[in-house]
C-alpha positions in Angstrom: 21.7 -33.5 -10.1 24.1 -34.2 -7.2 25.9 -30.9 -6.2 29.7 -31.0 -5.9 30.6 -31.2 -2.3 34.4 -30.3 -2.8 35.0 -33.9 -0.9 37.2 -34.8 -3.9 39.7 -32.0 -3.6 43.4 -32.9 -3.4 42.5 -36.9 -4.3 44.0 -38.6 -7.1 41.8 -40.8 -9.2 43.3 -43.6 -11.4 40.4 -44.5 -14.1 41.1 -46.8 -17.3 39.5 -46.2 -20.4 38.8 -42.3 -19.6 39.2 -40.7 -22.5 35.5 -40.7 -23.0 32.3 -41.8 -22.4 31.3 -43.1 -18.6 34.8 -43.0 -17.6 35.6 -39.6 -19.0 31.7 -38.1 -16.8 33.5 -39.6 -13.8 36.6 -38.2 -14.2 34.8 -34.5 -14.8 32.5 -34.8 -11.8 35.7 -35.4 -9.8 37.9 -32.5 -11.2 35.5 -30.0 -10.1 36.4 -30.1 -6.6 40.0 -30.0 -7.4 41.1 -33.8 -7.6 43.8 -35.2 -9.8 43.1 -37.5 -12.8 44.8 -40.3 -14.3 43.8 -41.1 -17.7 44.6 -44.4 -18.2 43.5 -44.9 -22.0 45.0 -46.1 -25.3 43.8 -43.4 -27.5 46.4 -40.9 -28.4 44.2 -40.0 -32.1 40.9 -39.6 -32.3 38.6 -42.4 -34.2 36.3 -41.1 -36.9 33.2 -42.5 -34.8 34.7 -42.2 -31.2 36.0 -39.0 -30.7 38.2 -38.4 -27.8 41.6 -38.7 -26.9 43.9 -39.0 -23.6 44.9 -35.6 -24.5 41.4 -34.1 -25.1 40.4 -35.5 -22.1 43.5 -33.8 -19.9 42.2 -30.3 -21.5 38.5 -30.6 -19.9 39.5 -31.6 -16.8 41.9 -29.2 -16.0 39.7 -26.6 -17.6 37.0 -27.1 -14.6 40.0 -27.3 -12.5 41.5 -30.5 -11.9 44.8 -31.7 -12.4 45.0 -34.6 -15.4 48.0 -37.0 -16.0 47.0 -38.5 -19.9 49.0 -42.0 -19.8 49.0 -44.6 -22.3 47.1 -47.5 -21.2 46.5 -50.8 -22.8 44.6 -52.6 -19.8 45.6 -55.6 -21.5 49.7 -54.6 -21.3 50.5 -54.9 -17.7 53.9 -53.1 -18.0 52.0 -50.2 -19.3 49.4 -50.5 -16.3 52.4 -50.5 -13.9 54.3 -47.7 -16.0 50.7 -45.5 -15.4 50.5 -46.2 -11.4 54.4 -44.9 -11.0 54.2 -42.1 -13.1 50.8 -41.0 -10.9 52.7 -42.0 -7.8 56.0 -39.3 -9.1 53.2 -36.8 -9.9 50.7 -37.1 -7.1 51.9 -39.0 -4.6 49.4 -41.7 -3.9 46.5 -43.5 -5.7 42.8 -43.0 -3.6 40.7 -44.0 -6.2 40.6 -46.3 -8.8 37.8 -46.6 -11.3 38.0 -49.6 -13.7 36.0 -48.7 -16.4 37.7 -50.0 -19.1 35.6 -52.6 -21.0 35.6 -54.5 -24.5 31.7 -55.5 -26.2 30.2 -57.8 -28.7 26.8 -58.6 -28.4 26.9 -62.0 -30.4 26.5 -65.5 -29.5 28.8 -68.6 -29.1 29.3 -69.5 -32.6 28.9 -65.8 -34.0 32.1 -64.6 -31.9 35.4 -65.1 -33.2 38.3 -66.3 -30.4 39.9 -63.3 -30.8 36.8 -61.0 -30.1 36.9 -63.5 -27.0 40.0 -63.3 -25.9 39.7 -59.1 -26.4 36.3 -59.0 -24.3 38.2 -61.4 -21.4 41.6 -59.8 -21.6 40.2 -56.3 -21.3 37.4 -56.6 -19.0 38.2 -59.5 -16.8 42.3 -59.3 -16.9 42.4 -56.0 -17.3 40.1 -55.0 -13.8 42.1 -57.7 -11.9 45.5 -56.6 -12.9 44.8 -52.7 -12.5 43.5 -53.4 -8.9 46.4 -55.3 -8.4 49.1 -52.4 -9.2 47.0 -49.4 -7.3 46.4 -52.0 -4.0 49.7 -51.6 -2.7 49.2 -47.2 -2.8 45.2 -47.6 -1.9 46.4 -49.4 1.4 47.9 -46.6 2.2 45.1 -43.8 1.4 42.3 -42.5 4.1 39.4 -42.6 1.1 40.6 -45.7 -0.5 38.0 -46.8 -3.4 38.1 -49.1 -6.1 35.0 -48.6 -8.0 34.0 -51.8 -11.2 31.6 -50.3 -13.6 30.3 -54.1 -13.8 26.8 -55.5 -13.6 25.2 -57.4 -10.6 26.0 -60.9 -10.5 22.3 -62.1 -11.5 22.3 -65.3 -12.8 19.0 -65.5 -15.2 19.9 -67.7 -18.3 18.2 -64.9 -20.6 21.9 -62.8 -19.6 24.2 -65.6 -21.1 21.5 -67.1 -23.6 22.6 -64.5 -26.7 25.9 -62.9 -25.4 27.4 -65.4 -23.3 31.4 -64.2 -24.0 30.0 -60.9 -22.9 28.5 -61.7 -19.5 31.2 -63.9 -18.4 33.9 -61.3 -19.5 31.7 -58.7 -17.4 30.8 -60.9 -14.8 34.5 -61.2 -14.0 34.7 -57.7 -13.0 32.2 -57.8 -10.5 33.4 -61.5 -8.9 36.9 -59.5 -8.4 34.2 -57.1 -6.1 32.9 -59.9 -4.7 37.0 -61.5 -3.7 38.9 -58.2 -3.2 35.8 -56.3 -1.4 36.5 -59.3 1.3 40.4 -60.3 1.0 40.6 -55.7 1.2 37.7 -55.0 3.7 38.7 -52.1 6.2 41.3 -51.1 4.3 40.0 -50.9 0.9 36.5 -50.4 -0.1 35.2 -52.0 -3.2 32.2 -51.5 -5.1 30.3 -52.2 -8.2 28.5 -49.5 -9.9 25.7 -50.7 -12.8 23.6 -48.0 -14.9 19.8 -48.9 -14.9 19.0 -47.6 -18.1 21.2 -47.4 -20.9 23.9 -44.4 -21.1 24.5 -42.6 -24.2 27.7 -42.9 -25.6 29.4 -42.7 -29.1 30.2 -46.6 -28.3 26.1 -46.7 -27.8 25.6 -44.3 -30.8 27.5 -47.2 -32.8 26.0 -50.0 -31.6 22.3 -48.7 -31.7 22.3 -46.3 -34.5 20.8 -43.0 -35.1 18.4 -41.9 -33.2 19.0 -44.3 -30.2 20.1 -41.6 -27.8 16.7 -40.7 -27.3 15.9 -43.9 -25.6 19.4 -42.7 -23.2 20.4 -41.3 -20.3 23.8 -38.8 -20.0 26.7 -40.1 -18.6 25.9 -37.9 -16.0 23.8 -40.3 -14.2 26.5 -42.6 -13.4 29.1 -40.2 -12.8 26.8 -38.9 -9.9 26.4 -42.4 -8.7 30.2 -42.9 -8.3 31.0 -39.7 -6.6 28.5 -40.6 -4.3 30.1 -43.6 -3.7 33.5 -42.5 -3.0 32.0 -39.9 -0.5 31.4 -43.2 1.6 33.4 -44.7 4.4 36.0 -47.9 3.4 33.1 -49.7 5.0 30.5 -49.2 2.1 32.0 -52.3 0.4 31.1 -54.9 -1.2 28.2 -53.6 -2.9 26.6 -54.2 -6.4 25.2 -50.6 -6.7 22.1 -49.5 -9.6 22.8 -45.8 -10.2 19.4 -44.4 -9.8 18.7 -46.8 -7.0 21.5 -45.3 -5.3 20.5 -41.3 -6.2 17.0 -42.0 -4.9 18.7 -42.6 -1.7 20.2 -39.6 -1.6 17.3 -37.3 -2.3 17.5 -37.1 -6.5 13.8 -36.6 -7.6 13.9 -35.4 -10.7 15.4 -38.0 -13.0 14.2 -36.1 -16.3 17.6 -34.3 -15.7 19.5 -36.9 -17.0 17.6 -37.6 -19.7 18.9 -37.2 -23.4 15.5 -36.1 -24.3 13.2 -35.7 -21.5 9.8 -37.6 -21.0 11.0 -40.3 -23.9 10.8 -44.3 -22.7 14.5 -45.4 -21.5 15.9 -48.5 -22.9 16.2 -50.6 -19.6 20.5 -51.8 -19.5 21.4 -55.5 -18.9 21.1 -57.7 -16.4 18.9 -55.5 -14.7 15.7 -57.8 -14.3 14.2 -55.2 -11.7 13.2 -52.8 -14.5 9.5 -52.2 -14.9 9.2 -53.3 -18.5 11.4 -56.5 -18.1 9.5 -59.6 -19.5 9.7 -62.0 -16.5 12.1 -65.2 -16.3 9.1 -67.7 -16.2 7.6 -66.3 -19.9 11.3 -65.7 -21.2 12.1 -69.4 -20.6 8.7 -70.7 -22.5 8.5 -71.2 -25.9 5.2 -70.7 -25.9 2.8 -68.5 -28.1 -0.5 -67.9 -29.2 -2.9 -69.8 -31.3 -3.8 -69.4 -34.9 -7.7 -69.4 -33.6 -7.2 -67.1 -30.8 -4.4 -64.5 -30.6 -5.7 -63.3 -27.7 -5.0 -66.2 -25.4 -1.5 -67.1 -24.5 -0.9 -71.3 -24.4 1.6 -72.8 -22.3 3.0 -75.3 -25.2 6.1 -76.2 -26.5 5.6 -74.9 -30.2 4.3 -72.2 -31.7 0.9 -73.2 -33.1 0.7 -73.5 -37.4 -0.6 -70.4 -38.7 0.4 -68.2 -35.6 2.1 -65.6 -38.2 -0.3 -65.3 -41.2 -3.2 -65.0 -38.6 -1.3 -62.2 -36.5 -1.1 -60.2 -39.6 -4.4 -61.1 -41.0 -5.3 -59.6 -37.1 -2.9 -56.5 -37.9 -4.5 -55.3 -41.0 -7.6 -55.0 -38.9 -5.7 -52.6 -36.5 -4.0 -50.4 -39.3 -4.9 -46.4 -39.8 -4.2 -43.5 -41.4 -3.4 -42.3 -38.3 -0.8 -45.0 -37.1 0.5 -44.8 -40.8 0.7 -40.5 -40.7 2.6 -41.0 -37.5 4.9 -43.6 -38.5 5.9 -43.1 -42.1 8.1 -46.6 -42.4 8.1 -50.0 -44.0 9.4 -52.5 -41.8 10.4 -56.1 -43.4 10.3 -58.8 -40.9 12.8 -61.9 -41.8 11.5 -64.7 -39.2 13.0 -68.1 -38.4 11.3 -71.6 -37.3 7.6 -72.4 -37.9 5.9 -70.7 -40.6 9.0 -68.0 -40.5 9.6 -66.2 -44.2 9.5 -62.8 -45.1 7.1 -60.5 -44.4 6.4 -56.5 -44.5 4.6 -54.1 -42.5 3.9 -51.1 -44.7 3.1 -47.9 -42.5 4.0 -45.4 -45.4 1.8 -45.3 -47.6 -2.2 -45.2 -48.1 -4.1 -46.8 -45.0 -1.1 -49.5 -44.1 -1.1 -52.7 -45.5 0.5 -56.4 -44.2 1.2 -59.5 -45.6 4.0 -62.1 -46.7 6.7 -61.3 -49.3 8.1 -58.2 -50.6 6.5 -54.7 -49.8 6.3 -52.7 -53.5 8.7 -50.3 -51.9 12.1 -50.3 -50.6 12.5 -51.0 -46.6 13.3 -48.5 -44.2 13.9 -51.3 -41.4 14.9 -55.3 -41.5 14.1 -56.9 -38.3 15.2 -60.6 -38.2 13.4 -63.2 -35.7 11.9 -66.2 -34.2 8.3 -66.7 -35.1 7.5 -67.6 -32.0 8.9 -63.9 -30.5 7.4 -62.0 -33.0 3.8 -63.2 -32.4 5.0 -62.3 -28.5 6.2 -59.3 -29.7 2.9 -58.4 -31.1 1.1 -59.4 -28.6 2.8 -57.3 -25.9 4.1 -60.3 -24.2 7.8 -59.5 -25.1 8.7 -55.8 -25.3 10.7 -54.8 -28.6 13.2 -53.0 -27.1 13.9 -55.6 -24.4 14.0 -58.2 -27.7 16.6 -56.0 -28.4 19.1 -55.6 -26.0 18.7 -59.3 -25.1 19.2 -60.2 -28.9 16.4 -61.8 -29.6 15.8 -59.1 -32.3 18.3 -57.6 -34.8 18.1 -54.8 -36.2 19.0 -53.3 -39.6 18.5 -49.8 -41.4 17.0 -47.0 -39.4 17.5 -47.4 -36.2 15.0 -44.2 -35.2 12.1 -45.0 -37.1 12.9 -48.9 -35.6 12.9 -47.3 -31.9 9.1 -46.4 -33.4 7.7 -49.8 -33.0 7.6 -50.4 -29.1 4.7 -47.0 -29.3 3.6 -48.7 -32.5 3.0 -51.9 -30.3 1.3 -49.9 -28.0 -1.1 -48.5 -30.0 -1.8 -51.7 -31.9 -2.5 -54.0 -28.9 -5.5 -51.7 -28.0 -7.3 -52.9 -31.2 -6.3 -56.0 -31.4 
């Protein structure tokens, strides 16, 4: 991991949504040298399933020995951002840093998002970035390190990152276009950079959304708060920049990666609108509809619908590929609910006996309802799309177990040799 250089002692760091998670890693990474914190959060009282208050937060960081002002911050409430920067400015003196980490999620599509879920996701991630930067300019002006810092993604513009979330990606994508302005209306007095995590990070916002057992598949927070103290140890002329945390550590000599791991040597869930990652199905087959035929699974057709009888012979193909083995080392029932041609219901029994497949109802209850296009889940089986990446890009929901669900991309794996 990156050592503490004691760069950071003395600074003051302004950083929205703090109180936990990303913001929270950041905020302890630069308290060890001795740098002053501003937690600029709206929790006051811990949630049942997001612990962690303003409060809490101020505790740790001055117990590894920095300075913490807890302020009560609705990014959304301007007078409460402005309220924040002048009680940091009576405290410390000046604003160096400021991290806008702040950010509202829902992974659903157009009609499956209510306005108000919009107008949250806009107000906090968008509004809320602009009009933070826009209270803490005026005192970063005057400051030698002078960093604003957007956890925000890379601008990449591949339809599959609006296709299933598009509220989501424009909210987020409006943090990193204020980089793109304010890195240019600011440069050389300012710097301002975008920081993105390349796999996902483990959070209780993550535990929510993916379930038990999902950590696994995670990285700690740790990564990215390495990433950003990195970047604040650069010159006002390292702007600009849309920065992927372990592209970024490689660069300055991290090897070892396992370190960060939640569990070391397990597969990492690749984080959005990231297509670099090495397991990321590629735009061109993403865009086709295409899928296998009914007479040979094997072969991949470039066609506009999936062929009759795709699904009935890809499990008529996966009762060939079952064991005792497969079934020992998975122990689950998945039920697959699939849309479009020949969709329906059908199971995947891995729990009992050698395995069995077929349409229907399994005898037993479900551990795992996973709910799909036809034509994905033939790809899916097929190792043309990558369960995990159907995932994140919501192509797949999920429902029940999320750990014995994380199961199926080795299942996959395993399956694909025999098929």
């Amino acid at each position: 991991m990156l050592p503490n250089t004691g760069k950071l002692a003395g600074c003051t760091l302004f950083i929205t949504g703090a109180s936990r998670g990303i913001g929270k890693a950041i905020a302890l990474k630069a308290a060890k040298d001795g740098a002053n914190i501003v937690i600029a959060a709206k929790t006051t009282q811990a949630h049942p399933k997001l612990p962690g208050t303003i409060y809490t937060a101020a505790e740790e960081i001055e117990a590894v020995g920095g300075k913490a002002l807890p302020c009560v911050v609705d990014v959304r409430d301007e007078q409460q951002i402005s309220d924040a920067v002048e009680k940091a400015i009576q405290k410390f003196g000046g604003i160096d840093i400021l991290v806008n980490n702040a950010s509202a999620i829902s992974l659903t599509n157009t009609l499956e998002t209510p306005t108000k879920r919009v107008d949250l996701m806009m107000s906090v991630n968008t509004r809320g970035t602009y009009l933070a930067s826009k209270a803490c300019i005026p005192y970063l002006k005057k400051s030698k390190i002078a960093h604003i810092l957007n956890l925000s993604p890379p601008l990449n513009l591949n339809p599959i990152w609006f296709k299933q979330h598009c509220a989501y990606t424009i909210a987020k994508y409006g943090m990193s276009m204020c980089v793109l302005g304010m890195a240019e209306e600011f440069k050389g007095e300012i710097a301002v950079n975008a920081l993105w995590p390349k796999t996902a990070i483990h959070t209780a916002a993550m535990d929510m959304m993916g379930g038990a057992g999902v950590e696994s598949q995670c990285r700690k927070a740790d990564i990215v708060a390495d990433a950003a103290y990195s970047i604040f140890s650069k010159p006002k002329s390292f702007t600009g920049n849309f920065i992927i945390d372990e592209n970024l550590l490689k660069e300055e000599g991290i090897k070892n990666f396992d370190v960060y791991a939640v569990k070391p040597g397990h597969p990492l869930l690749p984080d959005f609108f990231v297509d670099e990652y090495p397991e990321m199905v590629t735009k061109e087959v993403e865009k086709q509809d295409a899928a296998p035929t009914a007479k040979d699974l094997k072969q991949y057709l470039q066609q506009p619908k999936l062929a009759a009888g795709a699904v009935e012979e890809t499990f008529k193909i996966l009762k060939t590929a079952l064991s005792e083995d497969i079934v020992k080392a998975t122990q689950a029932i998945y039920l697959f609910e699939l849309s479009g041609e020949d969709g329906g219901t059908w199971y995947l029994d891995l729990k009992n006996n050698g395995g069995s497949a077929g349409s229907g109802q399994p005898s037993e209850p479900v551990d795992v309802v996973l709910t799909m296009t036809t034509s994905d889940f033939v790809k899916m089986f097929l190792g043309k799309l990558k369960p995990t990446r159907a995932f994140l890009s919501g192509k797949l929901k999920i429902k029940g177990n999320m750990a014995l669900a994380i199961k199926l991309e080795r299942l996959m794996t395993q399956m694909n040799s025999r098929l």
